[in-house]
One Martini backbone bead per residue (centre of mass of N, CA, C, O) as a GRO file, in nm:
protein
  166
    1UNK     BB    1   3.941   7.385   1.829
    2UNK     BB    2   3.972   7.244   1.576
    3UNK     BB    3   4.148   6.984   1.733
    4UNK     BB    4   3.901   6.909   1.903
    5UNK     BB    5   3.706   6.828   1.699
    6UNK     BB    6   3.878   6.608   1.567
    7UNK     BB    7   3.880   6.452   1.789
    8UNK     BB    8   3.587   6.385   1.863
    9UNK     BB    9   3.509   6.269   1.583
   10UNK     BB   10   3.723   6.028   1.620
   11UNK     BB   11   3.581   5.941   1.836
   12UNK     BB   12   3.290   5.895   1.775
   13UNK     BB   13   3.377   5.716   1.484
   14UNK     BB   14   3.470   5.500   1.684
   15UNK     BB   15   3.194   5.440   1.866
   16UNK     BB   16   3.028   5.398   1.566
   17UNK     BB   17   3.196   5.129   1.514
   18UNK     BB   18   3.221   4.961   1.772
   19UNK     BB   19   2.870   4.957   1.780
   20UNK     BB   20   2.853   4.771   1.509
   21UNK     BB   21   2.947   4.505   1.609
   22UNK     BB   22   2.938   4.209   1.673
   23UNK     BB   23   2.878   4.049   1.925
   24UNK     BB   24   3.020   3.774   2.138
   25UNK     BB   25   2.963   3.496   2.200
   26UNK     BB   26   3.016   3.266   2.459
   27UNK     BB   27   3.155   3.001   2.468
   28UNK     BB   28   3.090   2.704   2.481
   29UNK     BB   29   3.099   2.473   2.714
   30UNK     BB   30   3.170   2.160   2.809
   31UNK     BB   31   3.006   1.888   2.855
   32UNK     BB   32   3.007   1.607   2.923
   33UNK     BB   33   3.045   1.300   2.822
   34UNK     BB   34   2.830   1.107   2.662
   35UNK     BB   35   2.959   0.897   2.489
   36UNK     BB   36   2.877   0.671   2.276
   37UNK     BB   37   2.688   0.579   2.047
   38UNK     BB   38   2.422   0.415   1.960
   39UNK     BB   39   2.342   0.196   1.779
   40UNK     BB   40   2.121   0.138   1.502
   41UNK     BB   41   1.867  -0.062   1.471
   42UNK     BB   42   1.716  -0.291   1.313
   43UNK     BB   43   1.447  -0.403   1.253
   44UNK     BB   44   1.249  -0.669   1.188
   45UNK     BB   45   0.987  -0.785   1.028
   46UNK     BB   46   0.899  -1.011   1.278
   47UNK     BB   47   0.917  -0.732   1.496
   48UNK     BB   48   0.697  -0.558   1.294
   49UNK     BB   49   0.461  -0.746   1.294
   50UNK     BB   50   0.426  -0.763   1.596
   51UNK     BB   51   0.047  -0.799   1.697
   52UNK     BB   52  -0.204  -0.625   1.601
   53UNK     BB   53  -0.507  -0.746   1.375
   54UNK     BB   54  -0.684  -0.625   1.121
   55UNK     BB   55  -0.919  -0.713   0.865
   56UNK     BB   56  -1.008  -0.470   0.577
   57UNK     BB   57  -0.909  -0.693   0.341
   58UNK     BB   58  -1.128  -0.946   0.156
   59UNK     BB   59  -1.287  -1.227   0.039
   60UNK     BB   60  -1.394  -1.273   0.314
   61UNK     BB   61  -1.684  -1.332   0.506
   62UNK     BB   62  -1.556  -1.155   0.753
   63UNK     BB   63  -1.421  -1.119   1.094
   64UNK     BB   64  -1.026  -1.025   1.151
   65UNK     BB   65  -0.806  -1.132   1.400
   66UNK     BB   66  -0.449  -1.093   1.448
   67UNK     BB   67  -0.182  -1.207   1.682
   68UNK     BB   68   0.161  -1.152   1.683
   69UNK     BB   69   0.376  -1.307   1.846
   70UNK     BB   70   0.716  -1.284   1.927
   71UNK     BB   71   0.716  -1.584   2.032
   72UNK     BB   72   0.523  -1.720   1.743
   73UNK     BB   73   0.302  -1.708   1.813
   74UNK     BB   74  -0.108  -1.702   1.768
   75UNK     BB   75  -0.407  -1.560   1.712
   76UNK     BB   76  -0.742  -1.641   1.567
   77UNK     BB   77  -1.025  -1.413   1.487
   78UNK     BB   78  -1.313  -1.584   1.369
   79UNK     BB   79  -1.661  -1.445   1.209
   80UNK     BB   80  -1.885  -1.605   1.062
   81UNK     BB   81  -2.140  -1.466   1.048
   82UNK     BB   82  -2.284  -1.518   1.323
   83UNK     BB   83  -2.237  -1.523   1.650
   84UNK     BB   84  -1.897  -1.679   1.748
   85UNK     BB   85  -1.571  -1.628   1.789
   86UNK     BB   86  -1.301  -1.802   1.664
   87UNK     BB   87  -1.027  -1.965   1.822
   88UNK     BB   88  -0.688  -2.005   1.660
   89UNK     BB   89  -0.390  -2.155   1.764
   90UNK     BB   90  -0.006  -2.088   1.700
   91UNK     BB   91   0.236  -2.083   1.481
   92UNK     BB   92   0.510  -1.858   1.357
   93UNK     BB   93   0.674  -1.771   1.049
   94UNK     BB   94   0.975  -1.595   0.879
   95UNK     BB   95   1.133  -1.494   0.586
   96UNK     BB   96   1.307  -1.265   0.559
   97UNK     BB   97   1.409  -1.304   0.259
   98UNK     BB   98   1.105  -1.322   0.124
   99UNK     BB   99   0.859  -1.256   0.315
  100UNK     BB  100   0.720  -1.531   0.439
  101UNK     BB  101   0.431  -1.653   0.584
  102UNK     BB  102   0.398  -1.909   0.832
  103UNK     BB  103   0.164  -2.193   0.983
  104UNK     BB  104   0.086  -2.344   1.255
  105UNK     BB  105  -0.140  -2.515   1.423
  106UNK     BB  106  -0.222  -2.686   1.729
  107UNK     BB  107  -0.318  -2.969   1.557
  108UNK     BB  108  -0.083  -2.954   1.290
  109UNK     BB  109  -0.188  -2.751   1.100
  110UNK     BB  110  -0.143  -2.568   0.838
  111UNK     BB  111  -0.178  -2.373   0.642
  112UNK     BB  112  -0.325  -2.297   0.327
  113UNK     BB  113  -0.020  -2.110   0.298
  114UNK     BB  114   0.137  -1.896   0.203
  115UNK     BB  115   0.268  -1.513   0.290
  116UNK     BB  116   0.314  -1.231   0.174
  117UNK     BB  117   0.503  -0.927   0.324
  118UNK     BB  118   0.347  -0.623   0.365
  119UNK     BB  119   0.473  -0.323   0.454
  120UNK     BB  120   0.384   0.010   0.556
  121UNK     BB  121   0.627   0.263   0.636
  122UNK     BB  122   0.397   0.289   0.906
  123UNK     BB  123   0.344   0.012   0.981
  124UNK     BB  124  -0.038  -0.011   0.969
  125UNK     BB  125   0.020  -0.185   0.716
  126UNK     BB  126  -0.053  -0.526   0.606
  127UNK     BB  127   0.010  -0.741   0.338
  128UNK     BB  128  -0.166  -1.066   0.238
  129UNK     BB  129  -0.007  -1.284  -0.045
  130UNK     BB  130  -0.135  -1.578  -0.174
  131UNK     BB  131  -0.050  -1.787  -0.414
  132UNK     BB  132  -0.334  -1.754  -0.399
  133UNK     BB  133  -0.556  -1.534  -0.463
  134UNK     BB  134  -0.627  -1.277  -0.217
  135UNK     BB  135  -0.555  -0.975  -0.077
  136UNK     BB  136  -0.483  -0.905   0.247
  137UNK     BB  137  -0.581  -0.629   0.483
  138UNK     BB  138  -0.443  -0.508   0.741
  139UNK     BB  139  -0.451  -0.352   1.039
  140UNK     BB  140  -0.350  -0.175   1.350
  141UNK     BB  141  -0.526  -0.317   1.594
  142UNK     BB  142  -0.699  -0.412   1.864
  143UNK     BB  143  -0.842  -0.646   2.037
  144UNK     BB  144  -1.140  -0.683   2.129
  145UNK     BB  145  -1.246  -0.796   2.434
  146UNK     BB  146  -1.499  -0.924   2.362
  147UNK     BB  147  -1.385  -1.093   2.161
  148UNK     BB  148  -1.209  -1.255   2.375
  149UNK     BB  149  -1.440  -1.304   2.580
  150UNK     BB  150  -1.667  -1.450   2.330
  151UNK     BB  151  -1.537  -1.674   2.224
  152UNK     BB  152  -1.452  -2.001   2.053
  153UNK     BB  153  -1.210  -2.288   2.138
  154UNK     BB  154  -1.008  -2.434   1.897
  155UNK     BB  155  -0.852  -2.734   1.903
  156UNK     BB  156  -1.005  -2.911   1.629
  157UNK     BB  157  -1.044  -2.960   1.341
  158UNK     BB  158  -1.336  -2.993   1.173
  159UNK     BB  159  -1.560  -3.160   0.954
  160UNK     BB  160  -1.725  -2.875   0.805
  161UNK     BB  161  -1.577  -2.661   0.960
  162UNK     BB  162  -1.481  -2.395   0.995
  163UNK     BB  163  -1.220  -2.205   0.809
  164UNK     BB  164  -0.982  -2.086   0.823
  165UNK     BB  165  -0.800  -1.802   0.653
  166UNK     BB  166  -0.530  -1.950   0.684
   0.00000   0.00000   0.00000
């Protein structure tokens, strides 16, 4: 019987050893080839700075909205003291080497400098900064309907006539 036991004995451990080993998960099948992965692009400054901004930080007593269209157009609503606001429309580009972004008005009037752009990481806030003067803080936000509803759209500058901020 002795014999037997040691049979039962070494069953046992070899069940014991074998019942400890890590199960083997089954190779994972490979499924279609997805083909090559798209280049990463990084969009430009002038891709990321377009959309629409309020201005939270200016020297100008003043409330403004800037919308820079991909198109390189702009709408620059623009409300000093009581009132309605102005709006000034013209064109934009951007200087992607220096990041200096300058405009000129619909009426042939360039804007009153360029303007240095910096973007913050989470790309929702704009600081521009110009040749002299403060520099302007916009955040990213929608032009509210109301601002674009009961706007007057300046065609030509007149003077005396309130000035834009750029």
């Amino acid at each position: 019987m002795t014999e037997m036991k040691k049979i039962i004995y070494i069953a046992a451990l070899l069940l014991s050893v074998l019942s400890c080993k890590e199960p083997v998960d089954p190779q994972p099948q490979p499924g279609p080839d997805p083909g090559p992965t798209p280049p990463v692009v990084e969009k430009t400054l002038a891709e990321k700075i377009a959309g629409e901004w309020h201005c939270v930080v200016s020297d100008i007593d003043a409330d403004i909205y800037l919308g820079l269209v991909s198109d390189n157009t702009f709408e620059l609503y623009q409300k000093v003291g009581e009132g309605a606001y102005r709006l000034y429309r013209g064109t934009w580009s951007l200087d992607e080497k220096t990041a200096v972004l300058t405009g000129k008005y619909n009426d042939g009037e360039a804007w009153g400098t360029g303007y240095g752009v910096v973007l913050s990481e989470d790309e929702n806030t704009m600081t521009l900064a110009p040749s002299e003067g403060e520099d302007q803080v916009y955040r990213k936000e929608s032009i509210p309907a109301d601002v674009k509803d009961g706007c007057v759209t300046v065609v030509k500058s007149e003077p005396g006539s309130d000035r834009p901020v750029l």
